[in-house]
Backbone and ligand atoms as CSV (ligand in chain L), in Angstrom:
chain,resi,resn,atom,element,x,y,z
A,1,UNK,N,N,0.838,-1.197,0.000
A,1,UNK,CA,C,0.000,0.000,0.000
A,1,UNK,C,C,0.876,1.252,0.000
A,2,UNK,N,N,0.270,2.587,-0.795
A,2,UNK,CA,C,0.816,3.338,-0.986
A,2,UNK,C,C,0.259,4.790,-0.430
A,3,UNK,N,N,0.842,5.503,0.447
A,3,UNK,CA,C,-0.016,6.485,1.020
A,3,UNK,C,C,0.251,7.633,0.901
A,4,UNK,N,N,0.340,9.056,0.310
A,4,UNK,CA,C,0.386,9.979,0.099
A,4,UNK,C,C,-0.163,11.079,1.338
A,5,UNK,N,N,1.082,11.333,2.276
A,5,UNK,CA,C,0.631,13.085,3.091
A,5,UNK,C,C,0.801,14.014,2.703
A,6,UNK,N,N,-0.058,14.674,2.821
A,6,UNK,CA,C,-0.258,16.711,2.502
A,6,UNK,C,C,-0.627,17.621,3.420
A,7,UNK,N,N,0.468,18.446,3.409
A,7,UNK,CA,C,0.661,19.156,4.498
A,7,UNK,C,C,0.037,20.664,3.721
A,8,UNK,N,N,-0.363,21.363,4.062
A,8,UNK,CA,C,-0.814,23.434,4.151
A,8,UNK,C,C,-0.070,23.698,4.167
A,9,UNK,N,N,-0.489,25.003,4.139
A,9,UNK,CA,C,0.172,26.763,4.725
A,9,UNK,C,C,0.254,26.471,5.776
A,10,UNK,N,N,1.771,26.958,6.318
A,10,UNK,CA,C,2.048,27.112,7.809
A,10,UNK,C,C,2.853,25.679,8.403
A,11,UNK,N,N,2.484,25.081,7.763
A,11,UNK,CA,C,2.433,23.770,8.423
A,11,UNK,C,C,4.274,22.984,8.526
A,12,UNK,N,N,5.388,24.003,7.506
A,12,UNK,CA,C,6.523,23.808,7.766
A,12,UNK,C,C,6.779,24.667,8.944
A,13,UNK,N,N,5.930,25.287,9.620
A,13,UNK,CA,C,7.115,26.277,11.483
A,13,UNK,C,C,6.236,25.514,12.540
A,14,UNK,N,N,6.048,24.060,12.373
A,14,UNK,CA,C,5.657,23.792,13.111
A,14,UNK,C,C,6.701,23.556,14.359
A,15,UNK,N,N,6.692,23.155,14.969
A,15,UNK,CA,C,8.142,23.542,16.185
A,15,UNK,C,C,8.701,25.141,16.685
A,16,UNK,N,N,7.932,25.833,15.587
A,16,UNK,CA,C,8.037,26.926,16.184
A,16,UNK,C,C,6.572,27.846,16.358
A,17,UNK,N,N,5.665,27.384,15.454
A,17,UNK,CA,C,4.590,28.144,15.094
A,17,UNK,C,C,3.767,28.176,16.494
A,18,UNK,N,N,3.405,28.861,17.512
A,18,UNK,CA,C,1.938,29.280,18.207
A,18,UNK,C,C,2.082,27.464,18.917
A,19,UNK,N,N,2.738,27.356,19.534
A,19,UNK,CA,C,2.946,26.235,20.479
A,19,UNK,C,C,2.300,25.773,21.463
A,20,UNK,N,N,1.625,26.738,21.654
A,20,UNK,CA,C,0.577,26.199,22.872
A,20,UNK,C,C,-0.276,25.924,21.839
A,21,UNK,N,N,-0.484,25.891,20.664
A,21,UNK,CA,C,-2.112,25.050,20.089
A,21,UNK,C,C,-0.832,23.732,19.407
A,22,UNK,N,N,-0.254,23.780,19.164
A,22,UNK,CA,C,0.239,22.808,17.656
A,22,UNK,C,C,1.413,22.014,18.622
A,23,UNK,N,N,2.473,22.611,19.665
A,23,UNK,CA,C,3.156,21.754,20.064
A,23,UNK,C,C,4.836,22.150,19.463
A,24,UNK,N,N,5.675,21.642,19.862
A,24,UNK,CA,C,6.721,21.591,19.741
A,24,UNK,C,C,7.466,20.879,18.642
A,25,UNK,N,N,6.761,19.428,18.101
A,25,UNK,CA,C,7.224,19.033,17.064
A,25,UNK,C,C,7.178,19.251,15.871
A,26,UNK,N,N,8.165,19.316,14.989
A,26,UNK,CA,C,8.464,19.818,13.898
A,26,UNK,C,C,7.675,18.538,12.952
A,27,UNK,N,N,7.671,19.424,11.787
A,27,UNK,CA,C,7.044,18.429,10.516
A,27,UNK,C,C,7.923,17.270,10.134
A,28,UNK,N,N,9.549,17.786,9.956
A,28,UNK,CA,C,10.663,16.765,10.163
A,28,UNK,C,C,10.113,15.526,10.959
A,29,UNK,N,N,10.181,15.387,12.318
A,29,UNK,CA,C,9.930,15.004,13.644
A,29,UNK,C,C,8.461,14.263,12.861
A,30,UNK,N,N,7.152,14.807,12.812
A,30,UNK,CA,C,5.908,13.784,12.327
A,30,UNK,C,C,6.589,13.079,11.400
A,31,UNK,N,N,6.884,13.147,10.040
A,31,UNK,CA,C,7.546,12.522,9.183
A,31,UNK,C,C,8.065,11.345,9.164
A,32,UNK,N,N,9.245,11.259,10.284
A,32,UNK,CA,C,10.339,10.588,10.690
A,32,UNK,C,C,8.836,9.521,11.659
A,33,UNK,N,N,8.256,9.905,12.248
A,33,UNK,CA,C,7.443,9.180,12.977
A,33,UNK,C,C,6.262,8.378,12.289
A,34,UNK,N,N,5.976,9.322,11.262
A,34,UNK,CA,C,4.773,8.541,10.184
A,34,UNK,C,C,5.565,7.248,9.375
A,35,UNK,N,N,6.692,7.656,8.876
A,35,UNK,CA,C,7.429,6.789,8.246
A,35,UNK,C,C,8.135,4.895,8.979
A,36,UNK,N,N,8.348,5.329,10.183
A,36,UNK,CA,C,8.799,4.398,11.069
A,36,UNK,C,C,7.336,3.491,11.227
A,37,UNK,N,N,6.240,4.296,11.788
A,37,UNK,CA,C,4.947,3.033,11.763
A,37,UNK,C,C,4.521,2.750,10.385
A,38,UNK,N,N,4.769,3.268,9.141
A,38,UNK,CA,C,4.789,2.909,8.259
A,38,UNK,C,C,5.150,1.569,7.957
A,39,UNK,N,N,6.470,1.765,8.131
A,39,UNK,CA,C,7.281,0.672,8.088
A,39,UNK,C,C,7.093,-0.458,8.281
A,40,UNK,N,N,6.271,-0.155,9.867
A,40,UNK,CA,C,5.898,-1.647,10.684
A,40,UNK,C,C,4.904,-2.629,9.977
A,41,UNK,N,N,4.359,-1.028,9.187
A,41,UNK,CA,C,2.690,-1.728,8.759
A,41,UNK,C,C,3.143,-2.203,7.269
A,42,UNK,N,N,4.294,-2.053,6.268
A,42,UNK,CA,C,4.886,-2.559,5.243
A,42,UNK,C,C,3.990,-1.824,4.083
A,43,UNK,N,N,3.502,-0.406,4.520
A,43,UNK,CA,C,3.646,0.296,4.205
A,43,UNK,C,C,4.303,1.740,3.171
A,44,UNK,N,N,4.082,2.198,2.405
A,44,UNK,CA,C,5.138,2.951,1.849
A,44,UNK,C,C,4.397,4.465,1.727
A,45,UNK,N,N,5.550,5.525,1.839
A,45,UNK,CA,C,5.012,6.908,2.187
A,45,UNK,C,C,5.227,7.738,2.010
A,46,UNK,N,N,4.433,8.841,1.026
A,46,UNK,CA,C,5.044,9.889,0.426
A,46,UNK,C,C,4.642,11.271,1.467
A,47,UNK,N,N,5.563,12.425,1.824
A,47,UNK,CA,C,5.139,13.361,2.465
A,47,UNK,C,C,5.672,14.652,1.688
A,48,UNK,N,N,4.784,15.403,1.663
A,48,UNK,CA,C,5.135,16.557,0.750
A,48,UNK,C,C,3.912,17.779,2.030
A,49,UNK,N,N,4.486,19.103,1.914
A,49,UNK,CA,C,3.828,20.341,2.443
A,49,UNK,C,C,4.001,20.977,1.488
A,50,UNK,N,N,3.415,22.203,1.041
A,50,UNK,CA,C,3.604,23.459,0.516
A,50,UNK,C,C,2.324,24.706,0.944
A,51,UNK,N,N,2.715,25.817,0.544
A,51,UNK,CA,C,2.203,26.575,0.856
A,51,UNK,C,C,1.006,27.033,0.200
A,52,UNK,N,N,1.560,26.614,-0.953
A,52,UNK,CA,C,0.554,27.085,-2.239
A,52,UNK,C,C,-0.729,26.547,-2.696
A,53,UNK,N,N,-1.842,27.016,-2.463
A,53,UNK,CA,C,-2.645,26.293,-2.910
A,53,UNK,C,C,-2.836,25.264,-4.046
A,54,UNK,N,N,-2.906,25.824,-5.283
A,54,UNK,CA,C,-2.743,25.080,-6.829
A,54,UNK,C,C,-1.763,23.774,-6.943
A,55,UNK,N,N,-0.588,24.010,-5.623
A,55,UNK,CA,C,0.693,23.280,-5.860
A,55,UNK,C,C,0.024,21.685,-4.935
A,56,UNK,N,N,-0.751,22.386,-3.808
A,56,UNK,CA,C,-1.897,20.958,-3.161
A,56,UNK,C,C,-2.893,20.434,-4.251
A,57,UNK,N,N,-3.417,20.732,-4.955
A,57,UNK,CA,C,-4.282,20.467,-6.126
A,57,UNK,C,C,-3.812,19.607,-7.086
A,58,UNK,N,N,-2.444,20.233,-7.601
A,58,UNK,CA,C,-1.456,19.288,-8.571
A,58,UNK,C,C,-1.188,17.761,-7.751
A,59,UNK,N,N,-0.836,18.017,-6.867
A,59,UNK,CA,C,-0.328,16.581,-6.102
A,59,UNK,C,C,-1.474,15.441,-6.231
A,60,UNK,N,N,-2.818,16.187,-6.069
A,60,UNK,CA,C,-3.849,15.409,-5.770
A,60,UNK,C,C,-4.262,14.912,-6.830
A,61,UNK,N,N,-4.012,15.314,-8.404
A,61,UNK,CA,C,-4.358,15.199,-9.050
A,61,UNK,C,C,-3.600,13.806,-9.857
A,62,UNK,N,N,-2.358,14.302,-9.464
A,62,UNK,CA,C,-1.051,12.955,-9.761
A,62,UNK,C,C,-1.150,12.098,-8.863
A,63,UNK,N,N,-1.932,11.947,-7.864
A,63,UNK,CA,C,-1.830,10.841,-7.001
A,63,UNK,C,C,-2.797,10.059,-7.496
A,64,UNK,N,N,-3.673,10.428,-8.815
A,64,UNK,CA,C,-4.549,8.994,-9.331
A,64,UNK,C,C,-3.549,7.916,-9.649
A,65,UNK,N,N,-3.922,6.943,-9.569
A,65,UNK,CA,C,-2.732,5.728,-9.689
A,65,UNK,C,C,-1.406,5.504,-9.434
A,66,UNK,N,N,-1.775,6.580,-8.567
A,66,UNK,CA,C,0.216,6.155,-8.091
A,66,UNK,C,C,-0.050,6.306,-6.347
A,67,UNK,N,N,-1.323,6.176,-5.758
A,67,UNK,CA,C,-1.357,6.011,-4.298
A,67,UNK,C,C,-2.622,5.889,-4.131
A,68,UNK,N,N,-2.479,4.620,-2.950
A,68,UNK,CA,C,-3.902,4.015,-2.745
A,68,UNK,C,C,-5.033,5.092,-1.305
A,69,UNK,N,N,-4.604,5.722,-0.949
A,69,UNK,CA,C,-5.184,6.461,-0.122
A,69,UNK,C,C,-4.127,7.769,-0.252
A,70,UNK,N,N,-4.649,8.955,0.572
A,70,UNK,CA,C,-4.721,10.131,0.858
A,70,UNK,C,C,-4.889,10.435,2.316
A,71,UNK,N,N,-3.431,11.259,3.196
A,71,UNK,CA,C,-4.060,11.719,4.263
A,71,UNK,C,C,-3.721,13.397,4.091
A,72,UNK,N,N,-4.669,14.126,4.535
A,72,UNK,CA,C,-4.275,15.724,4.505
A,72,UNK,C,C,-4.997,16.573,5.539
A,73,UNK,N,N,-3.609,17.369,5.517
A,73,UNK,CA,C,-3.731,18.319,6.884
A,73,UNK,C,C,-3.610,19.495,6.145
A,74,UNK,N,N,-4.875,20.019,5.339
A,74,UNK,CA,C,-5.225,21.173,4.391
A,74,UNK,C,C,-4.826,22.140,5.540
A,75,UNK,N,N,-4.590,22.192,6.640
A,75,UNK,CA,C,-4.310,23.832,7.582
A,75,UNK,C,C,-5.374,24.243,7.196
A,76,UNK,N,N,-5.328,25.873,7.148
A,76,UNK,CA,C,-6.124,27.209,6.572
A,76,UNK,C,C,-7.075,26.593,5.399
A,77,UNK,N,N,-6.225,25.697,4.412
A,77,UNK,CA,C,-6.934,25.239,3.333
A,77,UNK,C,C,-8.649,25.102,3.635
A,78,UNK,N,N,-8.564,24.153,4.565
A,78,UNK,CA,C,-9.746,23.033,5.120
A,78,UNK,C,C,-11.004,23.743,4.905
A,79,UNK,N,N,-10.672,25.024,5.610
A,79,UNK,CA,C,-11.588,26.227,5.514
A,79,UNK,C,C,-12.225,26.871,4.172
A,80,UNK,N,N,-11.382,26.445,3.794
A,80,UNK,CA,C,-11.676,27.526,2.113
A,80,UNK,C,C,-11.519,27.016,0.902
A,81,UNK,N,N,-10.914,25.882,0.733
A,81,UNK,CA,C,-10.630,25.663,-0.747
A,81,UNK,C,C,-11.590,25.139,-1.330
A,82,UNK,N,N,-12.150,25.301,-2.067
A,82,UNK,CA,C,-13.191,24.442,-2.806
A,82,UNK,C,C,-12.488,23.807,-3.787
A,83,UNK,N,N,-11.321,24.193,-4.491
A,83,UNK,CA,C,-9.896,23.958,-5.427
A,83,UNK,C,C,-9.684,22.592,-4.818
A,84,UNK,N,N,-9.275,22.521,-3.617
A,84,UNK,CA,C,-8.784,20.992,-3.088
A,84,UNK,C,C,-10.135,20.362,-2.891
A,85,UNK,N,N,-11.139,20.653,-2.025
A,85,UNK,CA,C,-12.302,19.771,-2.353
A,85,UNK,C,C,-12.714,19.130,-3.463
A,86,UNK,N,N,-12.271,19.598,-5.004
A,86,UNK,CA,C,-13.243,19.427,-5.968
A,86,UNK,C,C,-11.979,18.078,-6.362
A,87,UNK,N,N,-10.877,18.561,-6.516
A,87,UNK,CA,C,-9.310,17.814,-6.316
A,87,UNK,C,C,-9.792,16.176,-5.600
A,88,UNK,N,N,-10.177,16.515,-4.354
A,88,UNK,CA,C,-10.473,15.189,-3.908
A,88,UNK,C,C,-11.312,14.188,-4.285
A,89,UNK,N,N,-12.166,15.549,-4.629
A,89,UNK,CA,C,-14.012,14.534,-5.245
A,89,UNK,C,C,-13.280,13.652,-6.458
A,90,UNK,N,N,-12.533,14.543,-7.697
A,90,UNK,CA,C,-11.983,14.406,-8.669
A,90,UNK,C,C,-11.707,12.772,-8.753
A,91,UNK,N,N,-10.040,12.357,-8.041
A,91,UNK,CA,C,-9.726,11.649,-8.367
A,91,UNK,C,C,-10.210,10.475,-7.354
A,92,UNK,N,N,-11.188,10.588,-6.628
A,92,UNK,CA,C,-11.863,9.569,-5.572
A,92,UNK,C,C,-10.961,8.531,-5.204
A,93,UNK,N,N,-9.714,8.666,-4.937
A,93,UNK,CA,C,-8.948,8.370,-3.932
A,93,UNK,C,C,-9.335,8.238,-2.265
A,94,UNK,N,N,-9.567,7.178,-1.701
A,94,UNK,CA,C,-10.205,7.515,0.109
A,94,UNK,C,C,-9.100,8.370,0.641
A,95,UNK,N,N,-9.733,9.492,0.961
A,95,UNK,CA,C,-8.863,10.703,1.678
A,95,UNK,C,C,-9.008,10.790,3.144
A,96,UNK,N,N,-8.552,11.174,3.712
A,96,UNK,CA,C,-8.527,10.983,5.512
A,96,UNK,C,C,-8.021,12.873,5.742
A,97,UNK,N,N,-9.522,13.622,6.592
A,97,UNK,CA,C,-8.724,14.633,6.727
A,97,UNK,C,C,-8.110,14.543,8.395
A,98,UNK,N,N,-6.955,15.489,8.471
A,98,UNK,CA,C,-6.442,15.457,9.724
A,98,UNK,C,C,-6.120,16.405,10.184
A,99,UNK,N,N,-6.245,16.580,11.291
A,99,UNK,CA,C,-5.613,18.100,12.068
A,99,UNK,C,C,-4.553,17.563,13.589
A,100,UNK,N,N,-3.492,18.804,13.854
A,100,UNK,CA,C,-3.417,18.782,14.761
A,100,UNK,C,C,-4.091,18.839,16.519
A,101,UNK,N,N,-4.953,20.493,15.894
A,101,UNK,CA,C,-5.579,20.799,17.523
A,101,UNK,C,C,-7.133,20.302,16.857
A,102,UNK,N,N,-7.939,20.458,18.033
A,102,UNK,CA,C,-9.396,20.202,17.911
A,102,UNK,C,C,-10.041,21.436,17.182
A,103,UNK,N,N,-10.329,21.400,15.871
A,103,UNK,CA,C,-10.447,22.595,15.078
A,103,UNK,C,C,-11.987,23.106,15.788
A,104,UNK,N,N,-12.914,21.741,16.330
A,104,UNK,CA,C,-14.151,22.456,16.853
A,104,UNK,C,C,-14.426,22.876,18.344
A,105,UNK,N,N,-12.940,22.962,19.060
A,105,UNK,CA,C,-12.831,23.392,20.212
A,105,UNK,C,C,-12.234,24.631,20.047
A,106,UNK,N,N,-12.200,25.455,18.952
A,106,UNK,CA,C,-11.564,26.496,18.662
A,106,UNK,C,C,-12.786,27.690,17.929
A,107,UNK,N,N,-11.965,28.773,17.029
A,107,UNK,CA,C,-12.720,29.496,16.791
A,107,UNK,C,C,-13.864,29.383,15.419
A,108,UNK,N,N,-14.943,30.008,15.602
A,108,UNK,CA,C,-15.939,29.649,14.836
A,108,UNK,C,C,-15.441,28.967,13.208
A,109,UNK,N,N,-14.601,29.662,12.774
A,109,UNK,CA,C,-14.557,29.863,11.165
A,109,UNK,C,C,-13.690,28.717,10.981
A,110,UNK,N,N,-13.111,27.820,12.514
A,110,UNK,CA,C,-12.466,26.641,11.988
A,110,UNK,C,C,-13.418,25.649,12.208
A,111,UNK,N,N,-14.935,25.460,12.382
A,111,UNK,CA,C,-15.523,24.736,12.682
A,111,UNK,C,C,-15.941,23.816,11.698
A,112,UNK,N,N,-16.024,24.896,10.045
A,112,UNK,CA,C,-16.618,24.367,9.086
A,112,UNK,C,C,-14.702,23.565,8.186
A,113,UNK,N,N,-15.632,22.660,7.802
A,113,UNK,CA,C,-14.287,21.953,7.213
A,113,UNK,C,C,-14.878,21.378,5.633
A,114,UNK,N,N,-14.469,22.790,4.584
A,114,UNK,CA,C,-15.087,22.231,2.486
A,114,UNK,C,C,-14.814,21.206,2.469
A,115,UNK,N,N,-13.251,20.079,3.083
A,115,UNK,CA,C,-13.185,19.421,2.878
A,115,UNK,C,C,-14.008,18.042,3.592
A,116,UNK,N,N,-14.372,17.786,3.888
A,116,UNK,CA,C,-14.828,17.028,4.999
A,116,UNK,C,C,-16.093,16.257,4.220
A,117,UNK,N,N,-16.830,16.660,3.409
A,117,UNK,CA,C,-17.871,16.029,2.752
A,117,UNK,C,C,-17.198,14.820,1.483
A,118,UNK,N,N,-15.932,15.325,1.732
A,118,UNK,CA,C,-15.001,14.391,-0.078
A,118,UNK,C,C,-14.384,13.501,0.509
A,119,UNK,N,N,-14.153,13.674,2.448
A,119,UNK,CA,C,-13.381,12.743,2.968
A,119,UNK,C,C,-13.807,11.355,3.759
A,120,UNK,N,N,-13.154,10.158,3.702
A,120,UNK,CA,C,-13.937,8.896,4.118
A,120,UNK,C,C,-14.173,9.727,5.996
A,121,UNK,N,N,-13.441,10.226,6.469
A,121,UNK,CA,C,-13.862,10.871,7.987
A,121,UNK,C,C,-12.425,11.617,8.508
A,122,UNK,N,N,-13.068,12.391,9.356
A,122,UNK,CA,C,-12.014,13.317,10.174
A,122,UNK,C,C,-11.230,13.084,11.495
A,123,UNK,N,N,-9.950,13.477,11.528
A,123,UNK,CA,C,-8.832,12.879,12.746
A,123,UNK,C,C,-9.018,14.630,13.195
A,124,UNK,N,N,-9.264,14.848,14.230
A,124,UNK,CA,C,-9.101,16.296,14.831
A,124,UNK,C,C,-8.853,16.092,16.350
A,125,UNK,N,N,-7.407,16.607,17.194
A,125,UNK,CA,C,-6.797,17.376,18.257
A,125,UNK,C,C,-6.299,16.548,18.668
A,126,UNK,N,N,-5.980,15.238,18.180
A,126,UNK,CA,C,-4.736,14.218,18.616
A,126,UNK,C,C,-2.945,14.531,18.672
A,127,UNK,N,N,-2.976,16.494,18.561
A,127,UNK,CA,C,-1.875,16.532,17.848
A,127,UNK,C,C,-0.914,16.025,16.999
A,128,UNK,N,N,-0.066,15.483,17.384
A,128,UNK,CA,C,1.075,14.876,16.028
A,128,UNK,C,C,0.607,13.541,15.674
A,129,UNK,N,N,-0.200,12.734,16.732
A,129,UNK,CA,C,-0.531,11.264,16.375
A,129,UNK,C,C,-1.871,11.305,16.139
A,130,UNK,N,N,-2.026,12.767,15.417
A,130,UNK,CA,C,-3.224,12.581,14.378
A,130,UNK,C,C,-2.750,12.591,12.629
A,131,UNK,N,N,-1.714,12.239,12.939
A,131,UNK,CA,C,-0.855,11.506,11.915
A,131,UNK,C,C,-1.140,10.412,11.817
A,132,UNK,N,N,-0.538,9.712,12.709
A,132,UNK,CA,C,-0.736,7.923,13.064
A,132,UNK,C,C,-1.827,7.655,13.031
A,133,UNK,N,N,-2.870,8.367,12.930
A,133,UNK,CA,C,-4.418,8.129,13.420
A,133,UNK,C,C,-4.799,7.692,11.948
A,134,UNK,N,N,-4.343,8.931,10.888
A,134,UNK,CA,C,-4.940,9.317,9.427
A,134,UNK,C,C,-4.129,7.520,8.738
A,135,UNK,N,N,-2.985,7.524,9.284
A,135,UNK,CA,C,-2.069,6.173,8.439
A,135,UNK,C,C,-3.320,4.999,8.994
A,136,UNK,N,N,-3.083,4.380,10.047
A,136,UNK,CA,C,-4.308,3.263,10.669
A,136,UNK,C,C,-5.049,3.722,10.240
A,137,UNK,N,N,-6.285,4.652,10.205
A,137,UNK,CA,C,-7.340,4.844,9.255
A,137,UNK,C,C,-7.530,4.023,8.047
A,138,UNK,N,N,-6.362,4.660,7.557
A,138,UNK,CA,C,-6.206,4.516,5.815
A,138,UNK,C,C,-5.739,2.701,5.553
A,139,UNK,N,N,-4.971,2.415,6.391
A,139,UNK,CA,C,-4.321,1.032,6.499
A,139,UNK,C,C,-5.820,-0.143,6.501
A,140,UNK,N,N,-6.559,0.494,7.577
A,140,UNK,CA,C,-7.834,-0.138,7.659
A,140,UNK,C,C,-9.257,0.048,6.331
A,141,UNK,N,N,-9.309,1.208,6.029
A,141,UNK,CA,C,-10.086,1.585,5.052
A,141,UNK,C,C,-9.412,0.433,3.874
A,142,UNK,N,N,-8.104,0.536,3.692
A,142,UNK,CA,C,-7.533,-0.090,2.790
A,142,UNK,C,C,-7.976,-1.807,2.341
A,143,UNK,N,N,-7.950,-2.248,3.779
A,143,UNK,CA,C,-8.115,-3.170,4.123
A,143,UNK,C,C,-9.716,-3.897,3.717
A,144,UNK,N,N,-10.720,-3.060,3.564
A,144,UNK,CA,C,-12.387,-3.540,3.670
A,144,UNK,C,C,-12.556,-4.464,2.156
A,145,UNK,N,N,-13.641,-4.967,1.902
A,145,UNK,CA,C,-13.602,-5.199,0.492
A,145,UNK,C,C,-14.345,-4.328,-0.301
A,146,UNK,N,N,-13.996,-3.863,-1.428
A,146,UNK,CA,C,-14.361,-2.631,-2.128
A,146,UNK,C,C,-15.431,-2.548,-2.616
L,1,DQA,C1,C,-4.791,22.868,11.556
L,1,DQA,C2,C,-6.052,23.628,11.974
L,1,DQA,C3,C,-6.365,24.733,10.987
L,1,DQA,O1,O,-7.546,25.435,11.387
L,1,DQA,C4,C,-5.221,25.723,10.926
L,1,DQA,O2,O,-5.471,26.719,9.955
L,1,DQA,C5,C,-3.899,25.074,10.715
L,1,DQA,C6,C,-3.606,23.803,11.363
L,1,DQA,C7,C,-4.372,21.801,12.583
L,1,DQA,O3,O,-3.627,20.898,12.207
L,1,DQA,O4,O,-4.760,21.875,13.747
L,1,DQA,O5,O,-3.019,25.645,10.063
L,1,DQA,O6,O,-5.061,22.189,10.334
C-alpha cells in the first residue's frame, strides 16, 4: 500500500509556530514518525507540504494511480478551498482529513471543514498522532472489500 501526506500553509514552522495550540514538534519530527509506523505496517510513504494552494491540487491530481489512499492536513486550506475539495471529489482516492488541535474546540470559522464532505472521515486534536491516526485509518479503510 501506498499512502500519500499533505501538508498546508504554515504547516513547515511547526516547532516553532503558536505552540501552545500545535506543540513543539516539527514536521521533520511527524515525518520521521509517520514513516517508522509505516514501516511496521509494510507500508510505503510519500510526504510533501507546501504553501501554495494550486501546488496541493497538482499533487492530488497525480496521485490517481500512483497512491492508494490520501491523508491531509489542508491547515487554513480546510476552511476555504473548494480547489482541493473538488481535487479530492476528482480523483476519488479515500482521503482521511487530519488536524493537529481540535479545530471544533476552537474558533468559529475553523468549525466548518469544504473538505470534509469528499473525505472517508475526520482525525481532529490528537496533535502529532493525528498523523498515526490518518495512516491506521487509511491502512484499515484499505483493508475492507471494495
Ligand atoms: C490545523 C487547523 C487549521 O484550522 C489551521 O489553519 C492550521 C492547522 C491543525 O492541524 O490543527 O493551520 O489544520
Amino acid at each position: 500500500m501506498n499512502i500519500l501526506f499533505l501538508n498546508g500553509p504554515n504547516l513547515n514552522l511547526l516547532g516553532q509556530r503558536e505552540p501552545e495550540k500545535y506543540g513543539l514538534t516539527t514536521l521533520a519530527d511527524i515525518e520521521a514518525s509517520v514513516r517508522l509506523e509505516a514501516k511496521a505496517r509494510d507500508v510505503t510513504v510519500a510526504f510533501k507540504q507546501s504553501n501554495v494552494e494550486g501546488e496541493l491540487v497538482t499533487w492530488i491530481q497525480d496521485a490517481k494511480g500512483n497512491y492508494d489512499a490520501i491523508v491531509i492536513n489542508a491547515a487554513a486550506y480546510t476552511h476555504t478551498s473548494i480547489a482541493i475539495r473538488d481535487a479530492i471529489a476528482a480523483v476519488a482516492i479515500p482521503t482521511t482529513e487530519i488536524h493537529i488541535s481540535n479545530v471544533h474546540a476552537r474558533e468559529e470559522f475553523r468549525h466548518h471543514s469544504v473538505i470534509a464532505s469528499v473525505c472517508r472521515g475526520q482525525i481532529t486534536g490528537f496533535g502529532c498522532f493525528s498523523y498515526i491516526l490518518g495512516l491506521i485509518a487509511s491502512v484499515n479503510e484499505n483493508a475492507k472489500p471494495q
